[in-house]
SERO-4910 file (N, C-alpha, C, O; in steps of 0.05 Angstrom, whole numbers):
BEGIN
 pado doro    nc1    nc2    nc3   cac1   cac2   cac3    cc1    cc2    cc3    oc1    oc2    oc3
  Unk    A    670   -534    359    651   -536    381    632   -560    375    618   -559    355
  Unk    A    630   -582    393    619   -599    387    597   -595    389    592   -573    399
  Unk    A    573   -609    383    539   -614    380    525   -640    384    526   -659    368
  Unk    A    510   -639    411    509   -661    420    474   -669    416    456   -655    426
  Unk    A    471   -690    401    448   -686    389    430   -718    408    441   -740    410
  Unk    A    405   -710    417    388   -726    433    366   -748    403    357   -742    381
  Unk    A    366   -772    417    341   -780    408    321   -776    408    314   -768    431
  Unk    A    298   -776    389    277   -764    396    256   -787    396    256   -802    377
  Unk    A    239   -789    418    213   -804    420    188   -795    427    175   -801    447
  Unk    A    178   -774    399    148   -759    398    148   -741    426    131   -742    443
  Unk    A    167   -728    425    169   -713    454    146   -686    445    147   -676    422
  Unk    A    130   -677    461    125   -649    456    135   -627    473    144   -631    496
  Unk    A    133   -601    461    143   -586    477    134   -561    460    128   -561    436
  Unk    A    133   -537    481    113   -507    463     99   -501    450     95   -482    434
  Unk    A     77   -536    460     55   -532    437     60   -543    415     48   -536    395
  Unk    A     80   -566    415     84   -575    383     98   -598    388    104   -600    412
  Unk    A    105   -611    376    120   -643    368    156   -625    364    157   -606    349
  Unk    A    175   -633    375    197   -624    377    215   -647    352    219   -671    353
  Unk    A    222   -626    331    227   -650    307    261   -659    309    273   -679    300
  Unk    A    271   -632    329    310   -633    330    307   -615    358    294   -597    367
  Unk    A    331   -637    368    345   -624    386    368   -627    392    375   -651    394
  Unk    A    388   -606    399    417   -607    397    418   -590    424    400   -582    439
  Unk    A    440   -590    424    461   -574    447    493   -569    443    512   -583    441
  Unk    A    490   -548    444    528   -538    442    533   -525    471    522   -531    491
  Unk    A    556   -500    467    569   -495    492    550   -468    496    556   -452    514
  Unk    A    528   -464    478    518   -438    497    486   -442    504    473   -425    515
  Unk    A    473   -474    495    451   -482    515    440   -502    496    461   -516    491
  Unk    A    424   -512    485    397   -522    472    388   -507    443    394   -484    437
  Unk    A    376   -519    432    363   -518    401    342   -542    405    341   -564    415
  Unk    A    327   -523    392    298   -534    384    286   -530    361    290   -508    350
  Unk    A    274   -545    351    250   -543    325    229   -558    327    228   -583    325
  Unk    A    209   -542    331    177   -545    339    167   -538    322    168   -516    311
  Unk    A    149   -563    313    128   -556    293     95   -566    306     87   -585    319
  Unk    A     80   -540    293     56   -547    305     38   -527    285     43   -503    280
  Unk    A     12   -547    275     -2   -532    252      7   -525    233     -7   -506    225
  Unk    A     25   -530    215     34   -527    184     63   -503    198     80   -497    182
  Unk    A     65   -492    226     84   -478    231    117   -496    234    116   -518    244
  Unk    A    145   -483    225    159   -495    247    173   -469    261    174   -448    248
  Unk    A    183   -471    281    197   -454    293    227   -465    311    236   -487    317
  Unk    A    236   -444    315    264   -449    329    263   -431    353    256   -408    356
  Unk    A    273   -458    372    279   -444    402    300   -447    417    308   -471    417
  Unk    A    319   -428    436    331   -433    447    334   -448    476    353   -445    493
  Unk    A    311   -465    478    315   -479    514    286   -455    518    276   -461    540
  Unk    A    272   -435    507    250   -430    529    230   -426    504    231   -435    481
  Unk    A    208   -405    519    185   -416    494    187   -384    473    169   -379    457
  Unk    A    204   -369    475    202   -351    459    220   -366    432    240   -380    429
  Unk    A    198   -353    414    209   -369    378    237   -348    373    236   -323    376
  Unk    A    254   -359    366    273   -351    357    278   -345    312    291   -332    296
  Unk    A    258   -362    314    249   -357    285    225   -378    276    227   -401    286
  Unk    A    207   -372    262    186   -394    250    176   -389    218    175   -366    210
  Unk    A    168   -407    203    165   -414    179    135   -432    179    124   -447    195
  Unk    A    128   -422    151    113   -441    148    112   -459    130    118   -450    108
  Unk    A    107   -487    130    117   -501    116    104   -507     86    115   -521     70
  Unk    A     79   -495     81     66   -494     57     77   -466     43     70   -462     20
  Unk    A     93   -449     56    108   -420     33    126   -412     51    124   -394     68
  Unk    A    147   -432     45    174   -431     66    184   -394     66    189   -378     84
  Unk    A    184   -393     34    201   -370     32    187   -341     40    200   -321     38
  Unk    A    160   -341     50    145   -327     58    159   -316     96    168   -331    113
  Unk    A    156   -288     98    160   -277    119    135   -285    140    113   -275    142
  Unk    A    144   -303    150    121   -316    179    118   -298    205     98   -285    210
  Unk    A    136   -299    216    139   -286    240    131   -259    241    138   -247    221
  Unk    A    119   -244    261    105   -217    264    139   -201    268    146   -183    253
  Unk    A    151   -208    282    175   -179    287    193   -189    260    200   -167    252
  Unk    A    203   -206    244    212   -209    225    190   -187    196    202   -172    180
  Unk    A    170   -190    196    163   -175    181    160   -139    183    160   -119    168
  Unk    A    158   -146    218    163   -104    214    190    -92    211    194    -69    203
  Unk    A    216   -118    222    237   -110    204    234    -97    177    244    -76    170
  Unk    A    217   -117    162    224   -104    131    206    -89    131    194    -89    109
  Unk    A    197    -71    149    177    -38    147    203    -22    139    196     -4    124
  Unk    A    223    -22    141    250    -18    122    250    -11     97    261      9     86
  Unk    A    236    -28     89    233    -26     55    216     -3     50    214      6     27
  Unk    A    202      9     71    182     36     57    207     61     59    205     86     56
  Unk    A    221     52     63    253     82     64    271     73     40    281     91     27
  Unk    A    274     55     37    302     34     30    295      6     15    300    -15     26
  Unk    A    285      8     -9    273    -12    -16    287    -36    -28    278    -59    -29
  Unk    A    321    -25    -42    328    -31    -67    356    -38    -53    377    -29    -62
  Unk    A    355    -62    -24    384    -60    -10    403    -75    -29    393    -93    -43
  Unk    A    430    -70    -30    451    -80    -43    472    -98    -27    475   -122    -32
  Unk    A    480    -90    -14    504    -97      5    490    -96     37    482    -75     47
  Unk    A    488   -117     48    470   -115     70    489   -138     91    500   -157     81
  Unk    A    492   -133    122    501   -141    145    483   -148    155    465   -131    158
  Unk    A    480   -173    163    463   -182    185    475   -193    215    485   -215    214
  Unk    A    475   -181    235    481   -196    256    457   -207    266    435   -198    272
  Unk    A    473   -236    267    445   -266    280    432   -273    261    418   -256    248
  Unk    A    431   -298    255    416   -310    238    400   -323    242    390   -333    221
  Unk    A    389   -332    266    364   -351    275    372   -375    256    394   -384    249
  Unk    A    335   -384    246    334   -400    220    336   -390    196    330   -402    176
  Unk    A    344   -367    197    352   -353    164    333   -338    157    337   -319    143
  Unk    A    307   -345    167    285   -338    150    289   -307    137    278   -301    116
  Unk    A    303   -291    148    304   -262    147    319   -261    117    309   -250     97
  Unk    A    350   -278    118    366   -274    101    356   -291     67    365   -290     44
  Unk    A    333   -304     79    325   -320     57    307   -312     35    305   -321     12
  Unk    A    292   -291     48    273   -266     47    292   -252     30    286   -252      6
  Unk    A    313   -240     36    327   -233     30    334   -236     -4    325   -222    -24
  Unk    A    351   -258     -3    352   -269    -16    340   -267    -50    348   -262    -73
  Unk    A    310   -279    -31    292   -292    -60    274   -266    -74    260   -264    -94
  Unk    A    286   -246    -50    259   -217    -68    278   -202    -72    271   -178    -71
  Unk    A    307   -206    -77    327   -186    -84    351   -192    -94    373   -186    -84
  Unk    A    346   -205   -118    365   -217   -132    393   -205   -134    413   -220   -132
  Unk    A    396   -174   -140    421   -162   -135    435   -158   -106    458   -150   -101
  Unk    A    417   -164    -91    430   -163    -68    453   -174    -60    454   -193    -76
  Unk    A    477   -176    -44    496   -193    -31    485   -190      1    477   -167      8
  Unk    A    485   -212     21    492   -215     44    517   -227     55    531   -246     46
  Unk    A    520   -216     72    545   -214     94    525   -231    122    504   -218    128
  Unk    A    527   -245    131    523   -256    159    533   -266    175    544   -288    170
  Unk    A    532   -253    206    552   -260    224    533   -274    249    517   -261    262
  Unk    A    538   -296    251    521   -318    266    547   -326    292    571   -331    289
  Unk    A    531   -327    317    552   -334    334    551   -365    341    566   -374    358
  Unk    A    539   -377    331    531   -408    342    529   -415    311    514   -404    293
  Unk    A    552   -441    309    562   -451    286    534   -474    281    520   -475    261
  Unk    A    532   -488    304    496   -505    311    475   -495    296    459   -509    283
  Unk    A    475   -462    299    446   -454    292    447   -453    263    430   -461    246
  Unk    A    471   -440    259    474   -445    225    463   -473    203    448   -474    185
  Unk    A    483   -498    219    470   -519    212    438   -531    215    430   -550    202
  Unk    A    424   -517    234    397   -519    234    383   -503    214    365   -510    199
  Unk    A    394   -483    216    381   -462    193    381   -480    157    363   -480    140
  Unk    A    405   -492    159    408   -509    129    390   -522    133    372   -522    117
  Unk    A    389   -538    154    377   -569    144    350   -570    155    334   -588    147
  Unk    A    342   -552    173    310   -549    178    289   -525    167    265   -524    166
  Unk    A    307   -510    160    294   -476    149    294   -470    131    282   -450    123
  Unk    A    317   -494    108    318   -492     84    339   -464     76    336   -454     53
  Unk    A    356   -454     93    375   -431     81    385   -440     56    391   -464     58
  Unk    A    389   -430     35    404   -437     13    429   -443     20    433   -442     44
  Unk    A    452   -451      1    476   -438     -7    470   -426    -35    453   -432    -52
  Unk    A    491   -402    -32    481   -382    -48    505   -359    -49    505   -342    -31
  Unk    A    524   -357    -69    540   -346    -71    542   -320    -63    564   -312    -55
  Unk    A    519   -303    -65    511   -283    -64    509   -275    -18    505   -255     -4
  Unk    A    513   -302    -13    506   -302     21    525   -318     35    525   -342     41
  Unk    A    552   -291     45    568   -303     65    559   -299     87    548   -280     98
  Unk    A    567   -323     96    563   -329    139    588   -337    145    603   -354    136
  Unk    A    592   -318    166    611   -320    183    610   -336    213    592   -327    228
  Unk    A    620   -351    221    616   -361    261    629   -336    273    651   -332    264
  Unk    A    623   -325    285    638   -302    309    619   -291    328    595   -299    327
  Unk    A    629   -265    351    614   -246    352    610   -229    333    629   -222    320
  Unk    A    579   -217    325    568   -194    315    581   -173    321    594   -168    300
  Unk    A    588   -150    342    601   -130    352    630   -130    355    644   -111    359
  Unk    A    638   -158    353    668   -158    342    675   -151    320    692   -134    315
  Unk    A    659   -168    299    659   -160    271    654   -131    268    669   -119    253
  Unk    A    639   -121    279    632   -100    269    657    -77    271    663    -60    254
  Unk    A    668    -83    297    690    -67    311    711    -71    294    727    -53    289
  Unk    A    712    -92    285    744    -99    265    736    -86    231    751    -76    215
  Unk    A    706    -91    231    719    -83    204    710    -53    197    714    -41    177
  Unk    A    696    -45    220    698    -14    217    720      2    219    723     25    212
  Unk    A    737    -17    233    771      5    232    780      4    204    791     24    196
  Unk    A    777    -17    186    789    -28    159    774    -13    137    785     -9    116
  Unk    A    751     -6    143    731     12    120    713     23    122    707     20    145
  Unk    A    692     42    108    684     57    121    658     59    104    665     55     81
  Unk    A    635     62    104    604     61     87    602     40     85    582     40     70
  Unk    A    610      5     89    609    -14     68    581    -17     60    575    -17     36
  Unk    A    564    -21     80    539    -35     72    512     -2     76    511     15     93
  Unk    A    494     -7     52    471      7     54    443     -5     70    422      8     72
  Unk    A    448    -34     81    428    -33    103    446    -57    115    463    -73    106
  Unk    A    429    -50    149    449    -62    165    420    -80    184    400    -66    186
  Unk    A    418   -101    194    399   -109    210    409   -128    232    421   -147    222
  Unk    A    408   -128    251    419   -136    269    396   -145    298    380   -133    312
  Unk    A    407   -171    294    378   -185    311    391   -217    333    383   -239    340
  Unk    A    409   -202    336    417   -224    364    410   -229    390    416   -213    408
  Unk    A    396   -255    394    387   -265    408    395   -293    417    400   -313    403
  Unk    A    394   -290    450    399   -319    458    367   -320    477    348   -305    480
  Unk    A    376   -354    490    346   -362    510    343   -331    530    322   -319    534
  Unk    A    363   -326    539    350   -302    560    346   -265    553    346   -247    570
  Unk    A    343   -260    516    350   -242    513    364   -226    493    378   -238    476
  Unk    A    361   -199    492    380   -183    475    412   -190    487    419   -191    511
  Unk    A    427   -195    463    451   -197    463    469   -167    473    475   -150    457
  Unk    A    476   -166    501    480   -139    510    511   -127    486    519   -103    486
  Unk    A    517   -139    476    548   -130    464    540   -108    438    550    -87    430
  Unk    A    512   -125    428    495   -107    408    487    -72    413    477    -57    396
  Unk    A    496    -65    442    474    -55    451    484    -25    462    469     -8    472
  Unk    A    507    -25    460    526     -9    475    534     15    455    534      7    431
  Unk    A    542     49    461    540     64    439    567     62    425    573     75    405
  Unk    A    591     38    443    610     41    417    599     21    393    601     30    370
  Unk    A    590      3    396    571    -16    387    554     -3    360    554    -13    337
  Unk    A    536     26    368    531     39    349    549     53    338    545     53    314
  Unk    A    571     69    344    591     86    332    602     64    308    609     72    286
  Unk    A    603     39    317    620     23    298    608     25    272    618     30    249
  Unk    A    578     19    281    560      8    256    553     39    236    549     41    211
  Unk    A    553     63    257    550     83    247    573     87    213    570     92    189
  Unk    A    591     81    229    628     78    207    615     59    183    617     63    159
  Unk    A    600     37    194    594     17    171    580     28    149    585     30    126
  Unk    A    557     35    165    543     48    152    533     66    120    533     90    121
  Unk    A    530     59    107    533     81     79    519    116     96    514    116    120
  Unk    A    517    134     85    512    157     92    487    158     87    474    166    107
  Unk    A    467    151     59    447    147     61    429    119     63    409    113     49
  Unk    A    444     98     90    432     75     93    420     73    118    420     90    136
  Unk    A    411     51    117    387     46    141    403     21    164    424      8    162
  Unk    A    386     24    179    401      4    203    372     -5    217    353     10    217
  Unk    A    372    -26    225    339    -39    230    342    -66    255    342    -91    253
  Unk    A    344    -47    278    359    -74    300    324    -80    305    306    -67    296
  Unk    A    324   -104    323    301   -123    336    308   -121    364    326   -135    375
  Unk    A    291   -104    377    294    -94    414    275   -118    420    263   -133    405
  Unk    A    277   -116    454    258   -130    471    250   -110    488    262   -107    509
  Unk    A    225    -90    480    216    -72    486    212    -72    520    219    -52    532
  Unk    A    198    -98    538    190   -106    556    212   -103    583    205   -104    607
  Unk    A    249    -99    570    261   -104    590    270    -70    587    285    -63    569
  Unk    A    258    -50    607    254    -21    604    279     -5    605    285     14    592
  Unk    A    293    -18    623    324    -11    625    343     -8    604    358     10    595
  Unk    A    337    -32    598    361    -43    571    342    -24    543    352     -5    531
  Unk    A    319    -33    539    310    -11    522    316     15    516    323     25    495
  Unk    A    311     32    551    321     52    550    350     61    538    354     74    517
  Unk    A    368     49    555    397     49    542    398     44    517    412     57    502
  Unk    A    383     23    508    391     24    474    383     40    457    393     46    436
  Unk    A    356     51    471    353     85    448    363     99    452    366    113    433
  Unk    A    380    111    480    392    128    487    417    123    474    427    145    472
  Unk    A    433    106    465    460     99    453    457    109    424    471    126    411
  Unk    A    425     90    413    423     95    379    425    124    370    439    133    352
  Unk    A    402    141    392    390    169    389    414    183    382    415    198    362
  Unk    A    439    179    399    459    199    408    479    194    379    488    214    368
  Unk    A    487    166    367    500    160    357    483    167    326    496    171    305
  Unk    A    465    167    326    448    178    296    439    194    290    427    198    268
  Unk    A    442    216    320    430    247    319    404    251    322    392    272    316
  Unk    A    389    224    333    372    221    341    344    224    307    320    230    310
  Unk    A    355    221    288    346    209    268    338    174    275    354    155    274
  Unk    A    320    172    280    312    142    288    286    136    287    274    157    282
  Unk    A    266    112    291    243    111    291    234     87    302    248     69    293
  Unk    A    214     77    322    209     55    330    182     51    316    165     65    307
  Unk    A    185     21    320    157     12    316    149    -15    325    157    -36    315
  Unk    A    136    -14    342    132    -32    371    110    -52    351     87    -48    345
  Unk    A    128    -75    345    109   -105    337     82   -111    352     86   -112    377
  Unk    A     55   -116    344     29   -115    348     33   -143    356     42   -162    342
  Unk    A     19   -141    394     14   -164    396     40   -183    407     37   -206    413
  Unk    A     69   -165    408     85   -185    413    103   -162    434     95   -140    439
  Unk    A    128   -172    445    147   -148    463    165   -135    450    179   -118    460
  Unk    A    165   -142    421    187   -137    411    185   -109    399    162   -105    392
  Unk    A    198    -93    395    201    -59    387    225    -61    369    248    -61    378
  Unk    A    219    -61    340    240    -50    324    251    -18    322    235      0    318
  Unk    A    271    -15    324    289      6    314    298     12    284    304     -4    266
  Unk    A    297     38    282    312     45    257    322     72    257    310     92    264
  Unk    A    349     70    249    373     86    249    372     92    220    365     73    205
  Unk    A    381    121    206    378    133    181    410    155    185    417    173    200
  Unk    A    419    141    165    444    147    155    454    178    152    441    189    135
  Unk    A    471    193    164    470    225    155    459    248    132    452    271    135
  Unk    A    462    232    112    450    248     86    429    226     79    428    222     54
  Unk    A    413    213     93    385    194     87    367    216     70    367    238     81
  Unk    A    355    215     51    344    229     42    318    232     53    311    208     54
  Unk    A    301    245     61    280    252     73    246    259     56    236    279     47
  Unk    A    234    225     59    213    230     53    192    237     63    189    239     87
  Unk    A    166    247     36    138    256     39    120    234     51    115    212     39
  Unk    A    110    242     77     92    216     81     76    217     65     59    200     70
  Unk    A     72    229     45     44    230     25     54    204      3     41    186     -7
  Unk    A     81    209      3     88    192    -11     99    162     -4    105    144    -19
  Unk    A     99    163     20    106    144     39     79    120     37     78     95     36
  Unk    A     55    144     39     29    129     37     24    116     12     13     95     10
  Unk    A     36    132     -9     35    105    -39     47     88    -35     36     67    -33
  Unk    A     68     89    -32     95     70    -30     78     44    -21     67     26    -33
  Unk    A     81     53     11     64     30     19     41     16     10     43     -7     17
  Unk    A     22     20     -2      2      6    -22     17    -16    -40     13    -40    -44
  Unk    A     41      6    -49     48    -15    -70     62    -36    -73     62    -56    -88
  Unk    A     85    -23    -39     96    -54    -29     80    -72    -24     84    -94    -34
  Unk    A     55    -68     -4     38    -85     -1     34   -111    -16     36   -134     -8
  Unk    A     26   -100    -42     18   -111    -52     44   -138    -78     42   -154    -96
  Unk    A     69   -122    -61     85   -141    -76     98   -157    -58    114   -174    -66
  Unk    A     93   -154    -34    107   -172    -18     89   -182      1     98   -200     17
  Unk    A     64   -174      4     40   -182     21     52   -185     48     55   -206     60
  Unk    A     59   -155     59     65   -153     80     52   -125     90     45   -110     72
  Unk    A     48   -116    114     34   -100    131     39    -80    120     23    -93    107
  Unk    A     47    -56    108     63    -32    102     44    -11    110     52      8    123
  Unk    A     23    -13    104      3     11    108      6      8    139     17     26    152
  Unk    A     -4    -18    154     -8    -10    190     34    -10    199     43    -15    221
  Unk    A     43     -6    186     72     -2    191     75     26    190     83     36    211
  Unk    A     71     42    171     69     63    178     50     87    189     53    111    192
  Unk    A     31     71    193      5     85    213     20     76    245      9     87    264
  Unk    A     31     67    248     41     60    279     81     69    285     97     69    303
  Unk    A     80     75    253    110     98    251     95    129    263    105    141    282
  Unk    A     72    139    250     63    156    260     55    155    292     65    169    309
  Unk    A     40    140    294     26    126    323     47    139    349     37    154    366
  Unk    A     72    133    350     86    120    366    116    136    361    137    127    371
  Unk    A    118    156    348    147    169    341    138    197    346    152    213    333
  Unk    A    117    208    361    114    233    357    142    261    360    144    282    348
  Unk    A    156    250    379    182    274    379    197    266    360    203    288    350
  Unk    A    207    252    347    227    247    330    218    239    294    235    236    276
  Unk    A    190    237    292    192    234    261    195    258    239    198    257    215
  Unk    A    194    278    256    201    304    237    230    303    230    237    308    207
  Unk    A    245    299    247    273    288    242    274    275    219    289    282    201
  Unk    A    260    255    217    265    230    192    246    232    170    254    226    148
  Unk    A    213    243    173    206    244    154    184    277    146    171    288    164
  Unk    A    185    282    131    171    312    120    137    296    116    126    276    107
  Unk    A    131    320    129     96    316    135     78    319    110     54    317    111
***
């Protein structure tokens, strides 16, 4: 798939100086930087991922970091699937605070990948395969072939107009369910704002996870993460949930305490399911 790359002459665009721009067969790429930020866009002004450039390896973005509200269940991931890779920042995170870890990543735009290297700083890194395909293909193929592989699963595909509908569908969850370890986590990135498609996508997860699940709607932005908990997930004390969090806090200097004050907030029928009071 070719990549057809423009000159640039101090163009601005979303509020920032546009440093790359490309195009393949499914629209536009961007990288905007503005204030020590950069970000990646697909053709409109929602960030598809952003960094900052004084602590690259630092989690920037607000719905990228309530992803890893994850870590107050699941701290210690091993074998981890990512569908969509933006600019990496997620898998890079990844990466640098979890040395035993391996990633698996399935990116559908071969383009974005190469932006991710050469503007976002993704490593190579033996420990981190990327794949070009569909996400829900993969998932479909290699859930017929095996069964628990990975103990967390995160899945965050996005194009310019949207949740990736293929993500979204309950064979889609049955697959990932198969992927799944028994006591692993699953941590997709919704677009809370489009009510329909929302709807359907909790109604797919709920049914396919026994409705063991938990949202937690990003402060300040549309985005509503999900989380799916594996059949035999072991079931924590929020008492102890409330240490936990202090202590991640303070090792990854990320939100954990208002992460799970807004797990409480916002899950009232379903957190007894997932967690003991």
């Amino acid at each position: 798939m070719a990549a057809f790359h423009y000159s640039l002459h101090r163009m601005y665009k979303y509020d920032g100086l546009v440093i790359h721009q490309s195009h393949d067969d499914e629209g536009i790429i961007e990288v905007v930087e503005n204030n020590g930020e950069r970000a990646l866009h697909f053709g409109s002004t929602s960030r598809q991922s952003s960094m900052l450039l004084a602590d690259p390896n630092r989690l920037h973005s607000l719905y990228a970091r309530a992803m890893m509200a994850g870590l107050l269940f699941h701290d210690q991931p091993r074998e981890v699937l990512m569908i969509g890779l933006g600019g990496g920042t997620i898998a890079k995170f990844m990466l640098h605070q979890f040395p035993d870890c391996r990633l698996k990543v399935v990116e559908f735009r071969g383009s974005v990948l190469k932006v991710a290297r050469s503007h976002f700083g993704l490593p190579f890194d033996p420990r981190l395969k990327i794949k070009i395909g569909c996400g829900a293909q993969h998932v479909r193929h290699e859930s017929r072939e095996q069964a628990e592989r990975y103990d967390l699963m995160l899945i965050d595909a996005y194009d310019h107009a949207g949740m990736a509908p293929e993500v979204s569908s309950e064979k889609f969850f049955d697959n990932c369910r198969t992927l799944l370890s028994k006591d692993g986590l699953l941590v997709i990135n919704l677009w809370g704002t489009d009510k329909d498609m929302f709807q359907q996508v909790t109604w797919n997860m709920g049914r396919m996870f026994n409705w063991r699940i938990l949202f937690l709607p990003v402060r300040g932005r549309g985005n509503v993460i999900g989380f799916a908990f594996g059949e035999t997930f072991p079931k924590p004390r929020m008492k102890d949930l409330s240490e936990k969090a202090k202590h991640l806090e303070q090792q990854y200097q990320l939100e954990f305490s208002t992460f799970l004050q807004d797990f409480k907030r916002n899950n009232p029928s379903v957190i007894n399911r997932v967690i003991h009071k």
